[in-house]
C-alpha positions as CSV (number, residue, x, y, z in Angstrom):
1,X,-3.3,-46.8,29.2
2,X,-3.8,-43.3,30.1
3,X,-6.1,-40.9,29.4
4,X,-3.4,-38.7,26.9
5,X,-2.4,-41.8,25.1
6,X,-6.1,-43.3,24.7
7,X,-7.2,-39.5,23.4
8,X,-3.9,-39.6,21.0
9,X,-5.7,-42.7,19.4
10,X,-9.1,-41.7,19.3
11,X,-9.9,-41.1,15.6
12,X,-6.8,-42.1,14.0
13,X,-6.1,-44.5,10.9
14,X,-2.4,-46.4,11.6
15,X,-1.5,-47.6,8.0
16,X,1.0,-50.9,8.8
17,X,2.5,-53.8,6.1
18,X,3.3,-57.6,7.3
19,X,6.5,-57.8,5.4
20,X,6.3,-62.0,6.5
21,X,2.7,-61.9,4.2
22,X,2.6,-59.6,1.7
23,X,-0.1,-57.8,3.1
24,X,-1.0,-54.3,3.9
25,X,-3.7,-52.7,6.1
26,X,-4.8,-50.3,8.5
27,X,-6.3,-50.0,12.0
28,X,-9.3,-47.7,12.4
29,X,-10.6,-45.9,15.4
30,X,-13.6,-43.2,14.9
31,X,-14.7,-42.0,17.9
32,X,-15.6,-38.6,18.1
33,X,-15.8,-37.9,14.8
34,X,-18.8,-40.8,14.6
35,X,-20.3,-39.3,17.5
36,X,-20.2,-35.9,15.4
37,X,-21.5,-37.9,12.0
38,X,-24.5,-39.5,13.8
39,X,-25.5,-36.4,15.9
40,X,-26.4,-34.7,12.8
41,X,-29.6,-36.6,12.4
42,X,-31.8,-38.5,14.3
43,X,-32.1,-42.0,12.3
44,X,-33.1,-45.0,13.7
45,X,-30.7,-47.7,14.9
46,X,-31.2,-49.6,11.7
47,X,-30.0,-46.4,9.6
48,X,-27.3,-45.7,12.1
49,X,-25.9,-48.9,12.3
50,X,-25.5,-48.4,8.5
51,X,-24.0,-45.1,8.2
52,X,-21.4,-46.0,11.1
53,X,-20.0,-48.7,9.1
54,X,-20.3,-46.7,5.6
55,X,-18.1,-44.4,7.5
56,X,-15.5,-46.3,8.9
57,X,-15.3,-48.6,5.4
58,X,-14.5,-45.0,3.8
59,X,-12.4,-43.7,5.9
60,X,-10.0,-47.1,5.4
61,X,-10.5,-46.7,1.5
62,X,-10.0,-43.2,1.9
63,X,-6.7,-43.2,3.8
64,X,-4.8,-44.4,0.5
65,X,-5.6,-41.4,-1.7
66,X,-3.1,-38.8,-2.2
67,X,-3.5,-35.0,-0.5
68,X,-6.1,-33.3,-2.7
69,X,-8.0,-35.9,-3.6
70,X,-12.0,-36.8,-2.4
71,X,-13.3,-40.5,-2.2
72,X,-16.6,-41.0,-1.9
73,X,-18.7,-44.1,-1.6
74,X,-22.5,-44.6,-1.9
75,X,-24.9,-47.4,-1.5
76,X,-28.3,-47.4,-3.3
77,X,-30.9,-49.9,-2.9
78,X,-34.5,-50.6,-3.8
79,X,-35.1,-51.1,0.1
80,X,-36.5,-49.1,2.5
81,X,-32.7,-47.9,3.2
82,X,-32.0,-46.5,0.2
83,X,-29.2,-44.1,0.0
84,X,-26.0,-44.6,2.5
85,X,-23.5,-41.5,0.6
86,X,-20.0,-40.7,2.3
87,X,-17.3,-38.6,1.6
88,X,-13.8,-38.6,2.3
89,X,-11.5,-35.5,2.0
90,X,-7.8,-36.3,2.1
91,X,-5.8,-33.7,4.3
92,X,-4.9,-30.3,2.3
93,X,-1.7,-30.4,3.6
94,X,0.5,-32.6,5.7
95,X,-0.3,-32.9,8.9
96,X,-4.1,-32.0,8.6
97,X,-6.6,-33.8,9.5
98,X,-8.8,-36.2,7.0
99,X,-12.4,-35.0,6.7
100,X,-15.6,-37.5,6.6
101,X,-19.0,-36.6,6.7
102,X,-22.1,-39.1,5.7
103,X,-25.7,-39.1,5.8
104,X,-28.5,-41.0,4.5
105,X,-31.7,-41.9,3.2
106,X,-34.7,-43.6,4.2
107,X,-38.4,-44.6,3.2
108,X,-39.5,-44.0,6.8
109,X,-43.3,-46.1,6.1
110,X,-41.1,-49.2,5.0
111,X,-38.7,-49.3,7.4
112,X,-38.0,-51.5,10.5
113,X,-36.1,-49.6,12.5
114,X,-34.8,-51.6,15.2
115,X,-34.2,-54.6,12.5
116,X,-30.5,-55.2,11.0
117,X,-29.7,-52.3,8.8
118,X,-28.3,-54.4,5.3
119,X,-31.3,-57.0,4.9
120,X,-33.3,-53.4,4.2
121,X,-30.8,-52.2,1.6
122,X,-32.3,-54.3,-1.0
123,X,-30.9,-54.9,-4.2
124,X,-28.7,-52.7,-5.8
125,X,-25.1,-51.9,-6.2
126,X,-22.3,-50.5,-3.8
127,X,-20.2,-47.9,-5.6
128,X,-16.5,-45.9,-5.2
129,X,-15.5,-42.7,-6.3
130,X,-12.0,-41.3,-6.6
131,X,-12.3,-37.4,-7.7
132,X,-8.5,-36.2,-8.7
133,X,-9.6,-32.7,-9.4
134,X,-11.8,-30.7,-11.3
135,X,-9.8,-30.9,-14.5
136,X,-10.0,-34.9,-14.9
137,X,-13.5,-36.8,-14.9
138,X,-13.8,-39.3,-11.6
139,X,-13.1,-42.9,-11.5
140,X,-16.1,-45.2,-10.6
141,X,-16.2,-48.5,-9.5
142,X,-19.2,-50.7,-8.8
143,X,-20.2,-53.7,-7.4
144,X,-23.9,-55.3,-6.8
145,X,-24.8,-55.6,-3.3
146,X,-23.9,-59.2,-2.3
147,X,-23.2,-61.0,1.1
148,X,-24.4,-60.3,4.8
149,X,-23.0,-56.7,5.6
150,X,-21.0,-53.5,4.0
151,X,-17.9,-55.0,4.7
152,X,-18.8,-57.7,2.4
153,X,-19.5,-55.2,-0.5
154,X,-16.8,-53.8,0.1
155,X,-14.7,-56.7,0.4
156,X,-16.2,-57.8,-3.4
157,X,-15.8,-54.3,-4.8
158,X,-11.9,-54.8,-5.0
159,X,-11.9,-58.0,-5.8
160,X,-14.1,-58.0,-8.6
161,X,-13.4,-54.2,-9.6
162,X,-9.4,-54.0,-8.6
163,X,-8.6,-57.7,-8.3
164,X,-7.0,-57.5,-4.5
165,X,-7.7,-59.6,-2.6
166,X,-9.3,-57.4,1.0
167,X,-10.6,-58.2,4.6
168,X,-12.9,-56.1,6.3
169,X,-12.9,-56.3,10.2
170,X,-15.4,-53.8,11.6
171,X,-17.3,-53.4,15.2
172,X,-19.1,-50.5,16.8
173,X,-21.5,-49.1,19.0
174,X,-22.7,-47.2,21.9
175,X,-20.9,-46.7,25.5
176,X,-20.5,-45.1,28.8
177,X,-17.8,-44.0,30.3
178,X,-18.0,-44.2,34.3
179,X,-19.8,-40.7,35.3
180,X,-19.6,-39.7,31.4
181,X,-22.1,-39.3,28.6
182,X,-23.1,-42.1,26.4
183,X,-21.1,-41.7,23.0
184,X,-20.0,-43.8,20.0
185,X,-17.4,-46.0,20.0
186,X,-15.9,-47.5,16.6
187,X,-12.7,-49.7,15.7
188,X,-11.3,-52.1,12.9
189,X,-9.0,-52.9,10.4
190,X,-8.3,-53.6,6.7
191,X,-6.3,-55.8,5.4
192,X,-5.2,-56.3,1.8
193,X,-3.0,-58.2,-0.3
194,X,0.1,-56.6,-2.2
195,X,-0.9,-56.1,-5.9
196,X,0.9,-58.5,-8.2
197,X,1.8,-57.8,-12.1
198,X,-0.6,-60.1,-13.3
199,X,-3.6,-61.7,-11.0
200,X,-4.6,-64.9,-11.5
201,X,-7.8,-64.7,-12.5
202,X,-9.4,-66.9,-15.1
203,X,-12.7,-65.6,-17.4
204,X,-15.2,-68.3,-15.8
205,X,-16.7,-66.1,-12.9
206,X,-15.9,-66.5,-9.4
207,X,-17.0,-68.3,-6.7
208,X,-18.4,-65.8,-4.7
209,X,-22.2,-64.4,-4.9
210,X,-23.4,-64.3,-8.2
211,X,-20.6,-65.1,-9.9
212,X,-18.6,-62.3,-8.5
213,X,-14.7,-62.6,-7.4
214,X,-13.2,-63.3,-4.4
215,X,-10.1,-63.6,-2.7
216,X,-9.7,-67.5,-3.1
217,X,-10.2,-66.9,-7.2
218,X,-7.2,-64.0,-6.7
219,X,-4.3,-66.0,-5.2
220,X,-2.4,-69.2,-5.3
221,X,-0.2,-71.3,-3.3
222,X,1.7,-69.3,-0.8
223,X,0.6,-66.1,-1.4
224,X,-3.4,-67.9,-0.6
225,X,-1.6,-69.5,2.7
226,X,0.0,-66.2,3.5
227,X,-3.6,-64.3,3.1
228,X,-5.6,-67.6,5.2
229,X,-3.0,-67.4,8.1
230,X,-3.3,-63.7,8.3
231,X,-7.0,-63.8,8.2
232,X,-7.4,-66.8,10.7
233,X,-5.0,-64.1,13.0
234,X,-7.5,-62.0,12.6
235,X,-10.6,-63.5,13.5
236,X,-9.5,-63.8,17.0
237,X,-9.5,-60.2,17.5
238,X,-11.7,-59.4,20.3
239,X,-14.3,-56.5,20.2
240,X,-12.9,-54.2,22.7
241,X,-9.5,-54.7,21.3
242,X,-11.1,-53.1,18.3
243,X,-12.6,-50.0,19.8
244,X,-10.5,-49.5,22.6
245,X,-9.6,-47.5,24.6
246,X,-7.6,-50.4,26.8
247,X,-5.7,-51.5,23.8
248,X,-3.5,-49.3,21.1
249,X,-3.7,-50.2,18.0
250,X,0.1,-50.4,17.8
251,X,-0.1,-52.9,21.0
252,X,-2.9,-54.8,18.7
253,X,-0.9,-55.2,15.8
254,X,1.8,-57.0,18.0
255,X,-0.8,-59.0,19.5
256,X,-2.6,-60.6,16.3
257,X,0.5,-60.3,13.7
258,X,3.8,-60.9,15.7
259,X,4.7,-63.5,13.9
260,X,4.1,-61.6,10.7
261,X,6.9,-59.1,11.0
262,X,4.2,-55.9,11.2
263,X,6.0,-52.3,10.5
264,X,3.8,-49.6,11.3
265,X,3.2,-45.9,8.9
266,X,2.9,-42.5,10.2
267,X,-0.7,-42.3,11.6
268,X,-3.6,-40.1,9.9
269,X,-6.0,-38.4,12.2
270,X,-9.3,-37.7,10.8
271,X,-12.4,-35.5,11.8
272,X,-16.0,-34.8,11.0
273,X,-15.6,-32.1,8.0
274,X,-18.3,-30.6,5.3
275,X,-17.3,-28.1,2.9
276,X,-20.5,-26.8,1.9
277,X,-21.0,-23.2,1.8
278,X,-23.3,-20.6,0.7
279,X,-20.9,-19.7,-2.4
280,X,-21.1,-23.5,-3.5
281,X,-25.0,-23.7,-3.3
282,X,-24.7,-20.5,-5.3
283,X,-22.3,-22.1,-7.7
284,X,-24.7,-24.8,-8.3
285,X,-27.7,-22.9,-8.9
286,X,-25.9,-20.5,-11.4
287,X,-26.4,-22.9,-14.6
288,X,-30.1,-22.4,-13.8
289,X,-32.4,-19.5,-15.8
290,X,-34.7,-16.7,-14.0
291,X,-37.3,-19.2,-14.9
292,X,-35.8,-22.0,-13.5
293,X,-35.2,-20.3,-9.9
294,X,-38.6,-18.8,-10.6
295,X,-39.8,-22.8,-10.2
296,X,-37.4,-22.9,-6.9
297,X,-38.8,-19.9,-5.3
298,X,-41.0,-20.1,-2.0
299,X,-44.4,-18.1,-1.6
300,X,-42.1,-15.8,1.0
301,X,-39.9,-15.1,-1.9
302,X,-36.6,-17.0,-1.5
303,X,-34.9,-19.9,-2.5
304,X,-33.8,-22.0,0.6
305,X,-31.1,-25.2,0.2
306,X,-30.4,-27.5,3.2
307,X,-27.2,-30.0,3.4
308,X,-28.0,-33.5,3.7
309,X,-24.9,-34.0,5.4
310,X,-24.2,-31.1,8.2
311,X,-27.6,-29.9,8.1
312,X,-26.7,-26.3,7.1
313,X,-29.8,-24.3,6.2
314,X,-28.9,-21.3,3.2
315,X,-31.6,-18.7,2.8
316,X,-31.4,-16.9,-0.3
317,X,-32.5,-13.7,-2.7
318,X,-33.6,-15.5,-5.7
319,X,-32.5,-12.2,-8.1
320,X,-29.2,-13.3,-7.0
321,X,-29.1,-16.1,-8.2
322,X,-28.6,-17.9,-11.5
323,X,-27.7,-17.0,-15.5
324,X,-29.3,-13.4,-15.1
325,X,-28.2,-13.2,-11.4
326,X,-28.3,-9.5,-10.3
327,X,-25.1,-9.0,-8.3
328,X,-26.1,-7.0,-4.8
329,X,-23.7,-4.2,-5.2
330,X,-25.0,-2.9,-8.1
């Protein structure tokens, strides 16, 4: 592979269908824009380990919504890791980029930072939000946090919330190119079963964790042979086939699914992107009364907001701001 075609692949999500299966997915590859996610803070590997896969799992969600539409997905926990929030802005146009940013929080006393990341997540609930504009309320889906990873979460949210059956393949990390600067690395795919009219799915529970749903509870005779043979293809993916850069994902979709008759979508790149903006901290603190900013307002006499995500520090005249805001020209 050369250098132009590895960089054309470098954060890109390629949607593809296996006609042969029934089944839909996507390849993942967040490179950069990971690097730029993760260089925003400093966390610990236990935190970043989580973030990097909150990422990529949204950005393989994400990829489905239509052009003006934001996905977000957070994970809360009574662990020491108790906030994982990402965002996904589909492209405002065709032929943007997607925009993901994600950040998270963390009781620092509790946690173990060089211990796996989801063990410290605790219990609590994984959830997905589909905004579709500010005139309709958003959609929310939840799941409890169940199984060994994100993936797993994830994999439960839609069966048990949307009732299709979905596969979660991620890996990621750190590494060097020869003579180059240690960076970030990420790769996966999603796969998911075509929706049918009516699931079969009977009112006993499942027979995943707690009760919940899973794929096995979703599908019956071929369409469950379709989805095991499909997922047995795709446990013999190898890790660097995953992240590259030897491998494109078009060349890896040939490789695991040939015999499934794979078609390949137009690609979606995607980037590190966060709207914030000193208008929209202003927006947010003009429900507020003199009072209130009063409470907000530092001993030097100004109201200051930080972005969890980007990091973006707003400084700000507190008479400007709120119900009985006084506007500066005047």
């Amino acid at each position: 592979m050369t250098l132009g075609t590895q960089i054309a692949w470098d954060d890109t999500i390629l949607p593809f269908q296996l006609d042969r299966s029934d089944i839909r997915g996507r390849v993942l590859r967040l490179d950069g824009t990971l690097d730029t996610i993760l260089s925003q803070h400093n966390y610990p590997p236990a935190i970043e380990a989580l973030v990097a896969e909150a990422a990529m799992l949204t950005a393989l969600i994400g990829q489905t919504i239509k052009m003006q539409w934001k996905l977000s997905l957070q994970v809360r926990g009574d662990g020491p890791a108790r906030l994982i929030a990402t965002d996904y802005y589909a492209p405002e146009k065709e032929g943007d980029p997607a925009t993901i940013r994600a950040y998270a929080s963390f009781d620092e006393d509790r946690l173990e930072p060089n211990a796996p990341g989801f063990p410290q997540v605790g219990k609590g609930y994984l959830a997905v939000l589909i905004h579709q504009g500010s005139e309709q309320k958003p959609y929310t889906g939840m799941t409890p946090i169940a199984g060994q990873s994100l993936s797993d979460c994830a994999q439960a949210y839609f069966a048990q919330s949307e009732q299709l059956p979905t596969r979660f393949h991620l890996t990621f990390g750190k590494s060097t190119w020869t003579g180059g600067t240690e960076s970030w690395r990420a790769g996966g795919v999603m796969l998911q079963h075509m929706p049918k009219a009516s699931p079969q799915v009977t009112g006993e529970g499942g027979s995943g964790e707690g009760g919940l749903l899973s794929a096995q509870d979703l599908l019956s005779d071929d369409d469950a042979e379709n989805w095991n043979r499909a997922n047995i293809l795709l446990s013999s993916v190898e890790e660097l086939e995953l992240v590259g850069p030897s491998v494109q994902p078009t060349d890896l979709l040939v490789r695991l699914f040939h015999e499934e008759a794979p078609r390949v979508f137009d690609p979606q790149a995607v980037s590190f992107g966060c709207p914030c903006s000193e208008d929209r901290v202003r927006e947010s603190l003009s429900i507020y009364s003199a009072r209130d900013i009063g409470h907000m307002t530092t001993d030097d006499g100004r109201v200051t907001a930080d972005c969890q995500f980007c990091g973006a520090h707003y400084d700000l005249d507190p008479t400007t701001l709120g119900k009985d805001a006084v506007d500066p020209g005047d």
